[in-house]
Every structure is written in C-alpha cells, then in structure tokens.
DOKEPA-554917 format. One record per residue (C-alpha): chain; residue in three letters; y, z, x; residue number from 1. Coordinates in nm, 4 decimals. Each point is the difference from the previous one (the first is absolute). Layout:
// residues N
 ch  aa        y        z        x   i
  A Ala        Y        Z        X NUM
...
***
This chain:
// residues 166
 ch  aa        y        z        x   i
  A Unk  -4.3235  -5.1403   4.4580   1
  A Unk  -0.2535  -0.0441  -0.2639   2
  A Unk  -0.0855  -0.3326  -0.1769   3
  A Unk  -0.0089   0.1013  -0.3331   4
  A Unk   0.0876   0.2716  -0.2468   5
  A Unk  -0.2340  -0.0470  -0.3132   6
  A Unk   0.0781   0.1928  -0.2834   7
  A Unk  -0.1331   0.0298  -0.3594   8
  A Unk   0.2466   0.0518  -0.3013   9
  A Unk  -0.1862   0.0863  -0.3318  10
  A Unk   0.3113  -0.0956  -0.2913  11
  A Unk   0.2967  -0.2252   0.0470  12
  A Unk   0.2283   0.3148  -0.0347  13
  A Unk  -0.2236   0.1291   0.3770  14
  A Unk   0.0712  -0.3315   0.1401  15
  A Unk   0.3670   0.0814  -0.1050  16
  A Unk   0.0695   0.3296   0.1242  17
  A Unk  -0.2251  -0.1198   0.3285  18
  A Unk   0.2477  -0.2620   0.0375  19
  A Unk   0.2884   0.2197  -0.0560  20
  A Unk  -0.1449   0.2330   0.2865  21
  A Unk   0.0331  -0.3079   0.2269  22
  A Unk   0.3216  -0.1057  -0.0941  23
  A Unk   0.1237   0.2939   0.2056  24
  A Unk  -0.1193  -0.1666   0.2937  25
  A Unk   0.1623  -0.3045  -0.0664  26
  A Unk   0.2934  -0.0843   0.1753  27
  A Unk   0.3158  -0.2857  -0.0753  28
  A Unk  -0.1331  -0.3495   0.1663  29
  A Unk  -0.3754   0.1088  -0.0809  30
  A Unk  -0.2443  -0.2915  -0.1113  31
  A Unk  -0.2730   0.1111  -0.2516  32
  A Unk  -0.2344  -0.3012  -0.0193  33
  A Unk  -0.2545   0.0802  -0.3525  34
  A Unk  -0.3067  -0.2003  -0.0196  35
  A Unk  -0.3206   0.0156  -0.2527  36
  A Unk  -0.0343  -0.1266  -0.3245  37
  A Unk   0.1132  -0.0647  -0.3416  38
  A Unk   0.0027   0.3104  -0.1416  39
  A Unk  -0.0331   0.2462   0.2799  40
  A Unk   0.2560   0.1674   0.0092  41
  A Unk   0.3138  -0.1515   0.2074  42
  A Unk   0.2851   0.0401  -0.2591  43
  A Unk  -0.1087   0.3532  -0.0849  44
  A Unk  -0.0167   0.1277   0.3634  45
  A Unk   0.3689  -0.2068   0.0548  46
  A Unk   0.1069   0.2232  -0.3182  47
  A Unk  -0.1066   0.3324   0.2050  48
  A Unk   0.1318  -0.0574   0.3187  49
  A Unk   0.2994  -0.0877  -0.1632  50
  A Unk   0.0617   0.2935  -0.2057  51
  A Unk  -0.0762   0.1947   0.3740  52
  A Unk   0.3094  -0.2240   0.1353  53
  A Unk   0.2106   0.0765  -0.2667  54
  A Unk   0.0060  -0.2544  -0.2805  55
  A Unk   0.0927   0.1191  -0.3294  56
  A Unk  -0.0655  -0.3035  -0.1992  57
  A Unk  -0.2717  -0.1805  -0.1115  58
  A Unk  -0.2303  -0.2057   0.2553  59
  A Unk  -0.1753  -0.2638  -0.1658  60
  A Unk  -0.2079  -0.2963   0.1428  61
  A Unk   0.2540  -0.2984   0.1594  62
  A Unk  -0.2892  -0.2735  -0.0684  63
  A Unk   0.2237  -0.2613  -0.1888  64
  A Unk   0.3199   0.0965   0.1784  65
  A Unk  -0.1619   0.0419   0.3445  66
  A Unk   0.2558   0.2873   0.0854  67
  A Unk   0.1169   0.2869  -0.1262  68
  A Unk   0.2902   0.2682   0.2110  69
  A Unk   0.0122   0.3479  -0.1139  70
  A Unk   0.2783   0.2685   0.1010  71
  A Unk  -0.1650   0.3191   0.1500  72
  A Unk   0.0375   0.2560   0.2823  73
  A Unk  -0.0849  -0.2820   0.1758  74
  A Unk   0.0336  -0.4024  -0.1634  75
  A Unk  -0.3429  -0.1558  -0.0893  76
  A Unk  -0.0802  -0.3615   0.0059  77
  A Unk  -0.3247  -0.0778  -0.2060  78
  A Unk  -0.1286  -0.3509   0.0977  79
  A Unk  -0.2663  -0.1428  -0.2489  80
  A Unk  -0.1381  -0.3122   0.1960  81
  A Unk  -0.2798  -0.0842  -0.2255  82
  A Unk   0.1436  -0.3376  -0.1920  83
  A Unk   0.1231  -0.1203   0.3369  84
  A Unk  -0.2860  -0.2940   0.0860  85
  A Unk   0.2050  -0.0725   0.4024  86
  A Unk   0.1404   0.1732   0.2766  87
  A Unk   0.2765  -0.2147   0.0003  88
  A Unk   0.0396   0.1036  -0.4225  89
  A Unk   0.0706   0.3845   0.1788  90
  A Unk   0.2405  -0.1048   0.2648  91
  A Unk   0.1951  -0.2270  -0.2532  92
  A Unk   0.0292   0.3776  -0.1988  93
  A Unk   0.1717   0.1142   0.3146  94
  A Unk  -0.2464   0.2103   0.1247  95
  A Unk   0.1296   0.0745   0.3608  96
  A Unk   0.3224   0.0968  -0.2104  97
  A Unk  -0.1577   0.2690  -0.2593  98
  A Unk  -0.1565   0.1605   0.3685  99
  A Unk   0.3110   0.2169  -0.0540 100
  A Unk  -0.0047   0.2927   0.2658 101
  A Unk   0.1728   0.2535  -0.2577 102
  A Unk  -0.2915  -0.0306  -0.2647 103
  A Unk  -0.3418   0.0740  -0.0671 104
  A Unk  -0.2003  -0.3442  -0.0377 105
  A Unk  -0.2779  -0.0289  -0.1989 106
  A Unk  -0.2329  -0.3441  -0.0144 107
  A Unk  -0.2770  -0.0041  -0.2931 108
  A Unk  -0.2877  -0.2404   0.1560 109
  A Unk   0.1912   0.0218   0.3687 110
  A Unk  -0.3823  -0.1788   0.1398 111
  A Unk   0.1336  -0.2775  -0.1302 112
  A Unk   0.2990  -0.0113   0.2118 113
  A Unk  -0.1043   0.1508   0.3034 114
  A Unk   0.1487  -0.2201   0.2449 115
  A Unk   0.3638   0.0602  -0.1475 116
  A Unk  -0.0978   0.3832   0.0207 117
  A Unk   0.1925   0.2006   0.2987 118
  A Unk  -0.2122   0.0340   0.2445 119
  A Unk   0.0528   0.4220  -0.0956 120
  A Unk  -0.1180   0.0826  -0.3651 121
  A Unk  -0.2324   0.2341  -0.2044 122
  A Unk  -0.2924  -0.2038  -0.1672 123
  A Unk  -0.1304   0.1533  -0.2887 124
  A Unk  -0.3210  -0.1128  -0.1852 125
  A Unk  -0.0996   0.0599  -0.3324 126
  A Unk  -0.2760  -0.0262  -0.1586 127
  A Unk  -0.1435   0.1063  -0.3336 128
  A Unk  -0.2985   0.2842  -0.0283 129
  A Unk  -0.1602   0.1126  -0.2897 130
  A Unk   0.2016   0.0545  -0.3358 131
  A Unk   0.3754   0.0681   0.1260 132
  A Unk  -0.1030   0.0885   0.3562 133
  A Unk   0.1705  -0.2224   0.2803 134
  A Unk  -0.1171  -0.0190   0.4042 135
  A Unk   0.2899  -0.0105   0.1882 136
  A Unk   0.0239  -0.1033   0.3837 137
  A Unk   0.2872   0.0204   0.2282 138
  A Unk   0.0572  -0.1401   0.3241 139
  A Unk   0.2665  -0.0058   0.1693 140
  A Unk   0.1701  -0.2881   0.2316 141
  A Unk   0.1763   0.0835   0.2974 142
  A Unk   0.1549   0.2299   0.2534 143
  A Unk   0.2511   0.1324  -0.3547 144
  A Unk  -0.3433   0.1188  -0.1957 145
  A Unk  -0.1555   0.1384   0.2853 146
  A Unk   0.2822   0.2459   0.0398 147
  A Unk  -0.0496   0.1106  -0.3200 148
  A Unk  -0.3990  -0.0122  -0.0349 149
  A Unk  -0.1194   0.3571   0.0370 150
  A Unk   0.2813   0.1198  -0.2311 151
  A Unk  -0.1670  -0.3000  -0.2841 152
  A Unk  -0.3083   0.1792   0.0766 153
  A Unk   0.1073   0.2803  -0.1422 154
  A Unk   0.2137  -0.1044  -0.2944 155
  A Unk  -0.3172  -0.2172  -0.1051 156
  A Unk  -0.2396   0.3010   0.0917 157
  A Unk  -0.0336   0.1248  -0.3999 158
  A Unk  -0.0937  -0.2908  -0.0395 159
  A Unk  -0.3164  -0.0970   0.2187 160
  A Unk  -0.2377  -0.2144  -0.0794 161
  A Unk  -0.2533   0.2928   0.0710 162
  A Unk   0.1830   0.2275  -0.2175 163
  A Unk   0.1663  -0.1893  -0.2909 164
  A Unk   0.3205   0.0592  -0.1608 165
  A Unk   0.2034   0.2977  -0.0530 166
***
C-alpha cells in the first residue's frame, strides 16, 4: 500500500465534489481524522463528502458546539475538536460513544487527538496553496484502508497533484 495520496484542489467547490467522490468509499464505523490549518479547508471538504453520503441539509462548522449528526444514506458525525485544550475534555464529550459503527465520523483537527483515534482511520491533511487552491494528503491507517487503497487511488486520480483538478 502506498503512504500517501497527495492531491491538489484549485476552489472550495473541487475540494467539495473531491470529497464527495470519496464519500463513496466510505463505509458506516469509518474514522476520517482532518488536520491542517485555520482556514484550509476541513469544513468544506466535510460538506462534500457529505453531500456524496447523502446529506440533504446544511453542514456547517461544529466549532462552538463540538458536534454536529446529520441524516444521510449513511449518518455523519462531524467532530470539531479545536476549543477542546485536554484529552480528558474529549473523553468527558463521550468520545468512545459518538465511535458509532452505523455512521460516518468525521474529526476536524483529529492530530490533536490521535491517541483516542481507532487504530483504523483515513487521515486527511489540508493545507492551503495559492489563492483558493488546497494540498490535500491522505493516508490511510490500517488493515480497513488498505483494502480499499487502490480503489482511493483512483477516485482521487482527477485530482493529482501532477495534474490538478478536474
């Protein structure tokens, strides 16, 4: 399996509909771990692959509530874990409890909670370019992603970091 798949999105509606390619990949009791920083990108690619799984409504950031649940094909959990200064602060959310195996969970700035991670998840890094362009790395964690990794390869493939968005 390969380390990393680095992609390159050039507007937030590419990192969208790159995200909504994913979500087809994405299965109930997945982890999605996003990392990078203020700004890059995390809520908008969270919007995408949620519209791929199904979510008619709105998906906004869950920075001052933490979490938000959204009813899909499949359920979403979006996990904003920004404000939280402790690990302890994350399991006193009841963390091991939102791990639900029927939904689709989704951590904004996962790094900082890697150790509560399963040891099975999809990192994905973010990172601002020029103008509205955003880097994008994934690597996956575990015997679950490597099942899947040649099919990500070619989901993310319009999207190469050789060959720029679609």
């Amino acid at each position: 399996m390969s380390t990393a798949i680095d992609v390159v999105t050039g507007t937030a509606e590419d990192t969208r509909k790159l995200a909504s390619a994913l979500a087809e990949l994405l299965v109930p009791g997945d982890v999605v771990s996003l990392t990078g920083d203020l700004g890059a990108g995390k809520t908008t690619f969270v919007q995408g692959a949620a519209r791929g799984l199904g979510v008619t409504e709105q998906v906004t950031s869950p920075t001052f509530v933490l979490v938000r649940e959204y009813r899909g094909d499949v359920p979403v959990c979006h996990m904003d874990v920004y404000r939280l200064d402790r690990l302890q602060e994350v399991i006193d959310l009841g963390f091991e409890d939102l791990l639900d195996p029927g939904s689709v969970i989704f951590v904004e700035w996962g790094d900082a909670i890697e150790p509560l991670l399963p040891d099975e998840h999809l990192r994905v890094e973010l990172r601002a370019d020029e103008g509205d362009a955003r880097r994008l790395s994934f690597s996956g964690r575990g015997i679950r992603w490597a099942g899947r990794w040649e099919r990500m390869e070619g989901v993310l493939a319009p999207w190469s970091a050789d060959g720029g968005a679609i």
